[in-house]
Steps between C-alpha positions, in 0.01 A plus 500: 500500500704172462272172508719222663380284238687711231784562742606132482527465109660834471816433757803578342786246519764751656850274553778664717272796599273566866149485477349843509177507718253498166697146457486443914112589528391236182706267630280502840176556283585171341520310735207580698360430165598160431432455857070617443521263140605262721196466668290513152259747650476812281621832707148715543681884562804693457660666713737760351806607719691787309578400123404129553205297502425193738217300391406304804171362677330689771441224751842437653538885471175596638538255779805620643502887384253767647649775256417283197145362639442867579513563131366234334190512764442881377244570279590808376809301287335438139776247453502266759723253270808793556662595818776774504754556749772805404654526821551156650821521718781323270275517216458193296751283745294571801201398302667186404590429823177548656277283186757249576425464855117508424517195312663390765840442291819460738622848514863536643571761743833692561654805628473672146137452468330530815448843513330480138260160629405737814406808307323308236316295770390800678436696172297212357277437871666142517392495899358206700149637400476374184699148537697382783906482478485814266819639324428790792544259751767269330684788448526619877600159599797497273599851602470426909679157483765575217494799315576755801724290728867590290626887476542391130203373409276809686779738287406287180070511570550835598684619176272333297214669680609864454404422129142371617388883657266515638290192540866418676439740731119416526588144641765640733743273308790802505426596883561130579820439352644804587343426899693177429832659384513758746476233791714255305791793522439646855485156646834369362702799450581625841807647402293709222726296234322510126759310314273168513195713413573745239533324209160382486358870592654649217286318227185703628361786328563831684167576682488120660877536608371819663246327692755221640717773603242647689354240640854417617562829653178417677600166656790693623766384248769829513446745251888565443509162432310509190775675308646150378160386332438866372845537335451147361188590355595817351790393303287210355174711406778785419721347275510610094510853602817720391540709801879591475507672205332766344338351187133402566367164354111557400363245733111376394271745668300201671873384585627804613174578724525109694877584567354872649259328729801276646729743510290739722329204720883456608574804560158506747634165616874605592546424895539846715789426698823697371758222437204204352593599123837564354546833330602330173183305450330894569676628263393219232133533621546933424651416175199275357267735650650804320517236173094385578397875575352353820343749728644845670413306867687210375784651399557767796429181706825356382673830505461522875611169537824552338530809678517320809742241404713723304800486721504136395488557128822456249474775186354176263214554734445848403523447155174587372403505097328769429170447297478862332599478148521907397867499547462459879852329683557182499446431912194630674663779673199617670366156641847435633492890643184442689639159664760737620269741662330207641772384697598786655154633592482217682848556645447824621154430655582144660115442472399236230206526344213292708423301213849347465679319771434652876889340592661783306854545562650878356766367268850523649803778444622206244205495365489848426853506350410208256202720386773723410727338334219309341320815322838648418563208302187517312548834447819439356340220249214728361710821478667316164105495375494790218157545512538596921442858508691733743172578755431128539880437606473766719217406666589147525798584656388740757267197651830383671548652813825608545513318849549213306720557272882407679698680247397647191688290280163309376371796398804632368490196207185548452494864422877449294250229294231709456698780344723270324152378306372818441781714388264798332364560856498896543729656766173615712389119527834363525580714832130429635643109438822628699322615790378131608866436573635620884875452376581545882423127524716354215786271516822575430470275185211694367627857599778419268334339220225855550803769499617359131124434395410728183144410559455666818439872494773791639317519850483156552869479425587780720294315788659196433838662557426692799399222696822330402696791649288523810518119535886538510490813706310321768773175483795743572318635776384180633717260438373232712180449360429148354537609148856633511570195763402271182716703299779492753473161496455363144822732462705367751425150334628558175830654641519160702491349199695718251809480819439139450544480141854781528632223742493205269612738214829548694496184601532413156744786379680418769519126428574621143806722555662242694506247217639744278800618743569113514479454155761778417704381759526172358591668183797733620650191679500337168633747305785530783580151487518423124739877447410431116237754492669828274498848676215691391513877496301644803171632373379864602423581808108534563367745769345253779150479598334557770459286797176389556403386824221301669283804617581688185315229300248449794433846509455546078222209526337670763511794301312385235230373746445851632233351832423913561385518126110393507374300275274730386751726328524773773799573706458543902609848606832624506598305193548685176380442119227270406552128412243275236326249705621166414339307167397190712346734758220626271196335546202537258144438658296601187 
């Protein structure tokens, strides 16, 4: 016990440094103190409030507090000269605050303090019974005429109440405010804006933001329009944790429980309607619920979610740490699996659950084809992951439908990466691996790059090949399909421009040969005109060369175009040999 007398002399002369609340409390004990010395009448009992002592008279108490006269009128106390009071809401501040007013010292009310002076009045019996204009009463006025007429003053009272439970609750002092909020933000936002609200929500602790929200939702505010404040409020209450990576901080158990409890009042928060949160902000809410090892509900919850928006979703959204540390893969391969089967169960049924939005739209053939392209790319990035074992890949990969997969060249680079990582794989595996791949469906690009790929087993190879020769079979027989039109045409283009470029070569060879005929001519008639030149003896005769003409040369560059040689190495029928398909024609999609 600390006697405020002995509190004074002892106060250490701190410079430079904040008070801590031993330092705060004597400071208040003294001066109620000097205050009762004042009067030079000694202080008759004690009332102890925690670790401190207040040695006080009982008059101005007992004539303005029922609890105290309660206790000092009971005859079963020994002691009458000590009164003890452990759980006095704000402890030995609210005390202060409350002696002060009985010896009818100015006390000085404000937004900060109110909801202590309420609770202590109504803990302490300060009503109109005992004196008239009690702190009960005084209180009240202050709160009707100033305290809850400003959205941030009721958001100031009503934080500081949450730390007064329950008496707070007792007095109705939380139902007001938030009574006060909620009509505050129906009345002037009838465009459901929270911009001008939010920031003074967010200070609250989680179970009195969940009661605004609801009472919101009551006075009809929209529920989609909610996500704003909620998405706010998470990444305030949210922020410290390391989510993106796989390391895991040790967060204070008492920490790491209070950041649970948000995290999963969101999530029981989130609006219904399909569109009302973006699929990024679910995918931060899954990752600090797999990092705060919220609840199974909480986390299928968000799984759903993200199944439903997943045709939205870019493959940073999907990029899930995973929190298993026995040599497990990097990504959480089976979360992001089950988001998969999530979206296209409800795909296939067109029914949404009834607890999720009733306005549910079956997610369009785009959609579907971003899905695809989506989980091939994943697949892609985990198949360099050593530690992803052969079954898991497999199964991951026969999750996509092959309705939605346009060509197979996704999965093409992701099985090439796979067995490029995991070069012991046994032949068994690595045709099971093979088998995902419908190399009817490849590009040209990747049928190319597949025929010279090592990795690939004999069959696959073989397959690859045959469909080359059947796609080529079907362009000779139907030549007027829009593939061999493209052809056709990209062809006919670059003879357009290789005739282009012949004509401006003999443009120039011609312009060429003429300046040299004139410039031997000039010579000869020089020679013939000076005579002084001496005889030289004719040289040997050379056997001429041959003429070259225009479509000679046009025909030699054309030549070494070859437009009936594909580009894919093979030779249309009725050609002979084999050629090698053109360096700048091989295209590697590994």
């Amino acid at each position: 016990m600390v006697d405020v007398h002995q509190e004074i002399s002892e106060l250490p002369a701190t410079v430079g440094k904040p008070p801590t609340n031993k330092e705060l409390n004597a400071d208040a004990m003294k001066r109620i103190s000097d205050w009762i010395f004042s009067q030079e009448i000694p202080s008759d009992v004690r009332v102890c409030v925690g670790d401190v002592s207040f040695p006080v008279h009982k008059f101005p108490l007992v004539s303005k507090c029922g609890y105290i006269k309660k206790l000092l009128s009971d005859t079963k106390n020994a002691d009458l000269s000590v009164v003890e009071i452990p759980d006095i809401p704000g402890g030995p501040e609210g005390f202060e605050l409350a002696a002060k007013f009985c010896y009818e010292t100015h006390i000085e009310l404000s937004t900060s303090n109110i909801a202590m002076a309420r609770c202590v009045a109504e803990y302490l019996e300060m009503t109109e019974k005992y004196s008239t204009g009690n702190l009960v009463s005084v209180t009240e006025a202050y709160l009707n005429d100033t305290g809850l007429t400003n959205l941030s003053r009721v958001a100031s009272i009503l934080q500081c109440s949450g730390n007064l439970l329950p008496i707070s609750d007792r007095v109705k002092l939380i139902d007001r405010c938030v009574e006060v909020i909620a009509f505050m933000v129906t009345d002037k936002s009838r465009v459901s804006l929270v911009d001008w609200w939010a920031e003074d929500l967010i200070v609250l602790r989680i179970d009195i933001f969940k009661r605004v929200l609801v009472a919101l939702v009551s006075k009809g505010f929209k529920q989609f329009a909610l996500a704003p404040v909620l998405t706010l409020y998470a990444q305030k209450r949210l922020r410290g944790l390391e989510i993106f990576g796989k390391s895991k901080r040790n967060l204070d158990p008492k920490q790491k429980h209070e950041k649970r409890v948000v995290l999963e009042t969101i999530v029981g928060l989130l609006p219904r309607e399909k569109t009302a949160i973006s699929i990024s902000f679910l995918s931060m809410l899954l990752r600090a619920a797999k990092y705060l090892d919220t609840t199974v509900a909480c986390r299928l919850d968000l799984e759903k979610r993200m199944g439903l928006q997943l045709g939205q979703a870019v493959l940073d959204d999907i990029l899930i740490p995973s929190r298993c540390f026995d040599g497990d893969t990097m990504l959480d391969v089976d979360t992001v699996q089950q988001i998969m089967l999530n979206y296209f169960e409800y795909n296939s049924t067109g029914l949404d659950d009834v607890n999720y939005d009733l306005n549910f739209v079956p997610p369009l053939q785009s959609d579907d084809e971003n899905v695809g392209k989506l989980m091939e790319n994943f697949l892609a990035k985990i198949a360099s992951d050593r530690n992803l074992l052969v079954s898991k890949f497999i199964s991951f990969a026969e999750c996509i439908p092959v309705e939605v997969r346009v060509t197979e060249d996704g999965m093409y680079r992701a099985i090439d990466t796979y067995l490029k990582a995991h070069p012991a794989i046994i032949d068994m595996d690595r045709k099971k691996v093979c088998s995902l791949l419908d190399c009817q469906k490849l590009s040209r690009e990747a049928r190319a790059h597949a025929a010279q790929n090592e990795r690939l087993p004999v069959q696959t190879m073989v397959q690859v090949l045959y469909y080359e020769q059947q796609r080529l079979r079907e362009m000779e027989s139907s030549p007027i399909n829009s593939e061999s039109q493209n052809m056709v045409l990209d062809d006919i283009s670059r003879l357009k421009k290789e005739n282009q470029e012949l004509k401006f070569e003999l443009i120039k060879l011609k312009t060429r040969l003429k300046e040299i005929e004139m410039s031997n001519a000039n010579k000869t008639s020089v020679n013939n005109a000076t005579g002084t030149t001496a005889a030289k003896p004719p040289l040997p005769a050379k056997p001429p060369l041959p003429k070259k003409s225009f479509i000679g040369l046009v025909t030699k560059k054309l030549g070494k175009i070859t437009p009936f040689l594909h580009a894919d190495g093979f030779v249309a029928s009725g050609t002979r040999g084999r050629n090698k398909p053109n360096k700048d024609r091989r295209h590697s999609v590994s």
